[in-house]
N, C-alpha and C positions, 0 to 999 in steps of 0.2 A: 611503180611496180608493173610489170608487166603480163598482159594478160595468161601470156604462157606457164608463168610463174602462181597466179590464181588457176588457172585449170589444174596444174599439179596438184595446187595445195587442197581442190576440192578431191581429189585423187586419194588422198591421204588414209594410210592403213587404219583401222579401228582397232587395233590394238589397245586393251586397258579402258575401253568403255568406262569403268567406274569413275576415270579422272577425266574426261573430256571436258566434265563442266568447267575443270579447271585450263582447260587450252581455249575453250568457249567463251570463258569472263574475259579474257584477254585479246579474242580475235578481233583482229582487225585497228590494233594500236598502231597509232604514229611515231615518229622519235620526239617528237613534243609530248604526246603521252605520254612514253614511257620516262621521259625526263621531269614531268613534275611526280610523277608515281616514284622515281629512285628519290627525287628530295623531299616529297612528301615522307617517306623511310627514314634519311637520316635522321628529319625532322624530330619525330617519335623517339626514335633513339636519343638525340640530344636530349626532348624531355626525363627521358626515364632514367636515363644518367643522373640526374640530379635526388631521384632518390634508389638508386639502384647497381648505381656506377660505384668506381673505388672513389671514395667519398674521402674527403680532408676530415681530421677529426675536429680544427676548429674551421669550421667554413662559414663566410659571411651568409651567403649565397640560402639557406638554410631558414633568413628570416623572412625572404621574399613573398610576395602574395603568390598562391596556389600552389609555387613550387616548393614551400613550407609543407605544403600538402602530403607532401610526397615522402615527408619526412614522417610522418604521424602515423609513430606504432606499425603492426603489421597491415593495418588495410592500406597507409600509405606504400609500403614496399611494393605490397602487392598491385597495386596500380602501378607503379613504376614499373615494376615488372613486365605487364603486360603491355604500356606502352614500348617497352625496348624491343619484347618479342613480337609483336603488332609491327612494331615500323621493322625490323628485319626480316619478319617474311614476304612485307611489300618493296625493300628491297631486295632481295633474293627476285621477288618474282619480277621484277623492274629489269635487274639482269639478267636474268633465265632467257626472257620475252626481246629484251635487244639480244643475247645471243643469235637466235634464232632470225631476229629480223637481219642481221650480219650477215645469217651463213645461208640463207636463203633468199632475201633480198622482199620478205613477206613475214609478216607474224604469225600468218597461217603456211605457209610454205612447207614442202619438204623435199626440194632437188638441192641441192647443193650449188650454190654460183661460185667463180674465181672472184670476177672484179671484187674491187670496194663500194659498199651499199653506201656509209655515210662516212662525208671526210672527217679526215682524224681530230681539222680544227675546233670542226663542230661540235665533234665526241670529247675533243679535250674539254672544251666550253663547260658544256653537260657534266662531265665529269668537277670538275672544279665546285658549282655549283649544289652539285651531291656532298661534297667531304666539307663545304662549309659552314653546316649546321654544328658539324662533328666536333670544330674550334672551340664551341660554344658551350658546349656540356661539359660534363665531369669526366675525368679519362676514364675508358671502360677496358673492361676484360682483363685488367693488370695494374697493379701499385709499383708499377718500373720509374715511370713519371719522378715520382715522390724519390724514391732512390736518385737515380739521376740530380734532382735536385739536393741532396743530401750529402752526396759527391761532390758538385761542385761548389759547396758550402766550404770545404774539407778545404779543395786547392784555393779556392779565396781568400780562406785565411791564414796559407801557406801549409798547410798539409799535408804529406803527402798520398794521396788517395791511394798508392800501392801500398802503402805500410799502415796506414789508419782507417779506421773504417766508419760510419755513421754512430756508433755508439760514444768515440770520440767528440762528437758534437756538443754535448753540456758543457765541456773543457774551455768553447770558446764563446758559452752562454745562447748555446742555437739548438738547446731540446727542441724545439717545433717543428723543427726539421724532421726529427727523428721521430715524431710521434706516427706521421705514417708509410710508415717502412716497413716494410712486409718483415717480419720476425728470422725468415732464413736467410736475410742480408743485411740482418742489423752490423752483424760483425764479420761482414766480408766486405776486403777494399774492392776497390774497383777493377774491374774485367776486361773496362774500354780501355781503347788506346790511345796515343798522345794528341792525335787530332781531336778527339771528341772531350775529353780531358780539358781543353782549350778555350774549344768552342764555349761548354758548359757554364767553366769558369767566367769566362764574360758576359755568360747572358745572367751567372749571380752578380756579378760585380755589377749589371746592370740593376737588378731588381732587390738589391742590398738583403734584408730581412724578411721580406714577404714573400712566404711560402708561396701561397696560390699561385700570385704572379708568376713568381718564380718556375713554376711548374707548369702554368699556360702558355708562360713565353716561350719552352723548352721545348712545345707541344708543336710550334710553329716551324721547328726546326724541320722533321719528318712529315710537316705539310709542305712545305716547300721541297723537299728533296722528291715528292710523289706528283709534285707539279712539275720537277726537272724531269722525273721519269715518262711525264706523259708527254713531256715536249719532245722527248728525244728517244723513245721509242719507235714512233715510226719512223725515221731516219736509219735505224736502226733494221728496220722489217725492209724499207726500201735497199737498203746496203745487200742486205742478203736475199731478196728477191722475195719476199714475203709481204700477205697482206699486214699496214699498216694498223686498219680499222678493228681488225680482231686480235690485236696483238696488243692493243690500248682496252680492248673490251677484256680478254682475259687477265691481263696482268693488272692495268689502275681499276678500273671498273670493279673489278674482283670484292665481295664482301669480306673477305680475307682480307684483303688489303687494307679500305674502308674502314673496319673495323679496330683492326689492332696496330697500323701502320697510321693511321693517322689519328682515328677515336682513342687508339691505347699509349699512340705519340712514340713508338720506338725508336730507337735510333738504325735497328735495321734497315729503316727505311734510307735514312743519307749514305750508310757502307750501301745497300744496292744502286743509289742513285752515282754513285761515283765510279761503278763499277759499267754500268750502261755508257757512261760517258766516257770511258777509257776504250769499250769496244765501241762508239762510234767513229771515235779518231781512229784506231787502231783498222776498221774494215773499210774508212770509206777510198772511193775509186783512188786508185794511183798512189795509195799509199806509201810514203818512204820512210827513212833511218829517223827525222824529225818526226814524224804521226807517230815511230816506234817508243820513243824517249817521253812523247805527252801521254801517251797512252799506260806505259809504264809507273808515269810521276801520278797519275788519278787511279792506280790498281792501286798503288801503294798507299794514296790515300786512304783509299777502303780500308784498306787491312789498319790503318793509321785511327779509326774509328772500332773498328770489331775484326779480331782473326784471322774468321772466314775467307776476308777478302785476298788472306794472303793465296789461295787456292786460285782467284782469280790472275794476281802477278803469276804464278806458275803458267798460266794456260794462257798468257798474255802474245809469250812468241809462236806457239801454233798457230792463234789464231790470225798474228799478222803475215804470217807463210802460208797459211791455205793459198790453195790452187796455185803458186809460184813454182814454177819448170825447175829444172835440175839441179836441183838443192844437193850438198854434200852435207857428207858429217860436219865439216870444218863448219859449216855455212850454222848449223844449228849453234854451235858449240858457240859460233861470235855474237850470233843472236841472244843466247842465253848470258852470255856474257856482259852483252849490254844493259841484260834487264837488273840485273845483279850491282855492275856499275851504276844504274841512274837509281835505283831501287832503296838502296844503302844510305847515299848523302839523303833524301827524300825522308826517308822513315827520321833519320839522325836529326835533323834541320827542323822537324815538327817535334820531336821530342826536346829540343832545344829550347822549341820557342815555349812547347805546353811547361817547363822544368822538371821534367818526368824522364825518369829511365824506363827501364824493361822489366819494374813491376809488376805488370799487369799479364805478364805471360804466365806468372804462377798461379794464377787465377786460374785458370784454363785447364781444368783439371779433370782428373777422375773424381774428386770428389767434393763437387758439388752436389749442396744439399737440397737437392730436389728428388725426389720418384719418380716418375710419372712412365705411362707405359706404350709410349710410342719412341722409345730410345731403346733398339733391341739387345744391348750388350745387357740394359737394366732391366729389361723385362726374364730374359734369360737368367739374369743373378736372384731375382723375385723369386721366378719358378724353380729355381735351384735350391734355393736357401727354403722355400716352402715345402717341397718333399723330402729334404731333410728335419724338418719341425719346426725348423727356428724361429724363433719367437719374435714377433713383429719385421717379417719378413717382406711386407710391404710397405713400409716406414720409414725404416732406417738403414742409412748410408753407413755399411760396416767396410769392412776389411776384404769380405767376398765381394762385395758389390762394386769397389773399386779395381778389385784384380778381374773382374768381368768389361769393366771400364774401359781398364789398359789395354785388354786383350782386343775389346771392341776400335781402340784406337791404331794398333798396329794393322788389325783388316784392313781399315783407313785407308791408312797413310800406305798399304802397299794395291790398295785399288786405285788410289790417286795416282800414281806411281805407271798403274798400267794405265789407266785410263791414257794420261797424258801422251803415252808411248801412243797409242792408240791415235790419238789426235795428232798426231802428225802425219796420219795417212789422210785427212780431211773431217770433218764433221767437228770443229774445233768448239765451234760456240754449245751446240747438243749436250756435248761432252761434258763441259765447263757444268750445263747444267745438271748436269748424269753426277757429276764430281760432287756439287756443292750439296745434293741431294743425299747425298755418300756421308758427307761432314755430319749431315744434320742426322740419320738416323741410326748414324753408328757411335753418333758425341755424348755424351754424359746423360746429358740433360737433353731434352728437346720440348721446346714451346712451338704454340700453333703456329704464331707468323714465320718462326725460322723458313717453314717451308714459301714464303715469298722469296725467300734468296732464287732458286731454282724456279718459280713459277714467271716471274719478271723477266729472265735471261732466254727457261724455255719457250714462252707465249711466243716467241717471234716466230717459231718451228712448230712447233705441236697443235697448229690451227688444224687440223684434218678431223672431220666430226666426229670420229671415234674416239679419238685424244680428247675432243674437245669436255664429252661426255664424260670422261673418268676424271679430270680434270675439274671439272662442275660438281661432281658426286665428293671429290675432297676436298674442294674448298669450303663448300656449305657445310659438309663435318666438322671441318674443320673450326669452321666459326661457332659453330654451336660447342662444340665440349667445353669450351670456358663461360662460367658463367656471368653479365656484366659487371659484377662487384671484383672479379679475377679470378675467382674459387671454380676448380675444374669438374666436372663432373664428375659422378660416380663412374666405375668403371660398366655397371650391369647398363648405365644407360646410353653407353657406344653404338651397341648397334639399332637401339630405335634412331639414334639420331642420323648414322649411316643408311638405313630404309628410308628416312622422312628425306633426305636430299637424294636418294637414287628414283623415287617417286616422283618428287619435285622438278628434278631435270628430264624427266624420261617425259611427264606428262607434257610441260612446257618447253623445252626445249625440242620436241616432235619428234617426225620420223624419221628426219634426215640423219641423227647422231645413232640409230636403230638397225638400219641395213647396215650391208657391206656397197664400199661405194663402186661406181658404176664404170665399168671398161670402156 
């Protein structure tokens, strides 16, 4: 650190006095600090998963000395409890604190530096070390895990998971499977696609009848896909002229992420990691017609795992045409042509091998049965159906609520539509993230981590301390509104939890995310 960099930071505005003690406990940490302080955090969390997380209904794990503990009536909850929320505000503040140490090159800092403070291998390292306690617990914030595993019970025993669904299960003597499956997907087939379909089914055929395993091993899947992304995101920041070290600080580092990408085990996490590695091939220098065709064959992956990613195949040939001189129409039209040609046999060839057709597109619907009110087409069908009277208007998935769905799906599909036009004047990858943001809070349903799809892609771009700032304010809401058993919050208690991270990052994260930055 450089002395210039401590006179600033003694410089620093006194704005919010009442929180300094909280920039004060932290002044002056190292990245060795702050690195056993984010896995001292997981740490906590692992424990409290074990009585606090979405719990197996028969779990071994249960007779263990102490973490039986945890188990025992309400005072054990409640200790679980508060180690989960104990270790996530020392991660939260673990993050906050390297933020700031990134973007000012000091814990106490508040000018803003370009370089890279700490190399990305290093912060990979750290990071890795963080998400590995996270293996170890019970999945948190979601009973997807359990699904996942109850799916690929289905196609193990030749089923097919678009036309059957986990309630199927007793049929081939595998109720355990079913026992913990969230109730509003007992009897919905599966939504993935034929890659993940695949995968799934061989990590059953691996771990034959045991559940747990079976859902630990699953869980490895989305750890490894957040280690693909932390290797190949800065390759990624370096392709586009962007720092690497803050781009791995907000996307893997991210308590969002942490939490529900690797503690909650989704699969979102392998659709984004496939999608990072299509635009690495796809921008790096001197790219040509072969970078276009691998980069094509890993978007389709994506989508080959979860939907979304088909968003990504669409904004695949902007992105490999940014900045290329006098393009014609013909020039796009052969481009798009080609993503279509290698797109096709790629999707066909993995639904081949998974024995799966286009099931799982019907899945994808207006009406999934979920509520929840960060999906705006659902929130507007809520406040519709509520001034009208009707009765259990926050509940249930009717007839209004689906044609608010549809409606919410044609804005979509015609702002993906512009956007893409849009990216082809330049700004392709932004875009992509601007798109997949578009998916997420105009689609049915919306869960917290969706929004990693857009925060993974965006972090290369949106390092600028103002971004950074709004950015930190929604991820740490975000983490909070699920609670770690997976049950969401009430909705009165949104906006304490939106004040406790606008606080959080304003005190610790300083002054530099505060100003307007400097001419």
């Amino acid at each position: 650190m450089t002395a210039g960099l401590q006179h600033n930071a003694r410089q620093a505005p006194q704005a919010h006095a009442s929180l300094r003690w909280l920039a004060r406990s932290v002044d002056g940490w190292d990245v060795r600090r702050i690195s056993h302080a984010g896995l001292l955090g997981t740490v906590l969390i692992a424990l409290g998963s074990f009585g606090a997380g979405a719990l197996p209904a028969n779990d071994p794990t249960r007779h263990l000395p102490v973490i039986g503990l945890l188990r025992a009536g309400l005072p054990g909850l409640h200790a679980a409890l508060a180690l989960y929320y104990v270790g996530l505000v020392v991660l939260v503040t673990a993050w906050l604190v390297l933020g700031r140490l990134l973007l000012t090159g000091s814990t106490h800092g508040d000018t803003e530096i370009g370089a890279e403070v700490v190399a990305p291998s290093l912060l990979r390292r750290m990071l890795i070390t963080w998400m590995v306690p996270l293996l170890f617990g019970m999945p948190l914030a979601s009973s997807d895990l359990y699904s996942y595993a109850a799916q690929a019970q289905l196609a193990r025993h030749g089923l097919d998971p678009y036309t059957t669904t986990p309630a199927d299960l007793p049929t081939v003597d595998l109720g355990k499977f079913l026992d913990n499956v969230a109730w509003k997907w007992v009897d919905t087939p599966s939504p993935y696609g034929p890659l993940w379909v695949a995968i799934s089914k061989w990590v059953a055929t691996l771990t034959g009848d045991h559940a747990l395993i079976s859902v630990l091993l699953l869980r490895l899947l989305p750890f490894g896909a957040v280690v693909l992304t932390a290797r190949l995101l800065p390759t990624l920041a370096r392709h586009c002229g962007k720092r690497a070290d803050l781009a791995l600080w907000l996307a893997v580092a991210n308590p969002l992420t942490l939490v529900h990408a690797v503690g909650g085990g989704h699969n979102d996490a392998v659709m984004v990691a496939l999608i990072v590695c299509g635009l690495v091939v796809v921008t790096r220098p001197g790219a040509n017609w072969r970078h276009l065709v691998a980069g094509v064959a890993l978007m389709t992956l994506s989508a080959a795992v979860k939907s979304p990613g088909l968003v990504a195949v669409a904004f695949v040939v902007p992105v490999y045409l940014t900045g290329r001189a006098g393009l014609r129409p013909r020039d796009w039209v052969r481009h798009c042509a080609a993503t279509v040609a290698v797109g096709v046999p790629v999707f066909a060839l993995v639904s081949l091998i998974a024995g799966v057709g286009l099931g799982w597109t019907k899945q994808v619907s207006s009406g999934a049965p979920v509520i929840n009110f960060m999906s705006i087409p659902t929130i507007l069908a809520v406040g519709y159906r509520a001034s009208i009277g009707a009765a259990h208007a926050g509940t249930m998935v009717d007839a209004t609520v689906r044609h608010f769905r549809d409606a919410g799906s044609v804005v979509s599909g015609v702002l993906l539509i512009a956007l893409w036009f849009r990216a082809r004047r330049g700004a392709a990858i932004p875009l992509l993230a601007l798109a997949l943001v578009s998916v997420v809070v105009l689609g049915p349903a919306v869960q917290p981590w969706y929004f990693t799809w857009a925060l993974t892609i965006g972090a290369v771009f949106l390092v600028a301390p103002k971004h950074v700032a709004w950015i930190a304010i929604a991820s740490i809401s975000l983490t909070l509104l699920t609670r770690p058993m997976g049950s969401s919050l009430e909705a009165a208690a949104y906006l304490p939890a939106v004040l406790a991270a606008a606080l959080a990052a304003r005190a610790l994260l300083g002054p530099v995310v505060q100003r307007a930055p400097q001419r």
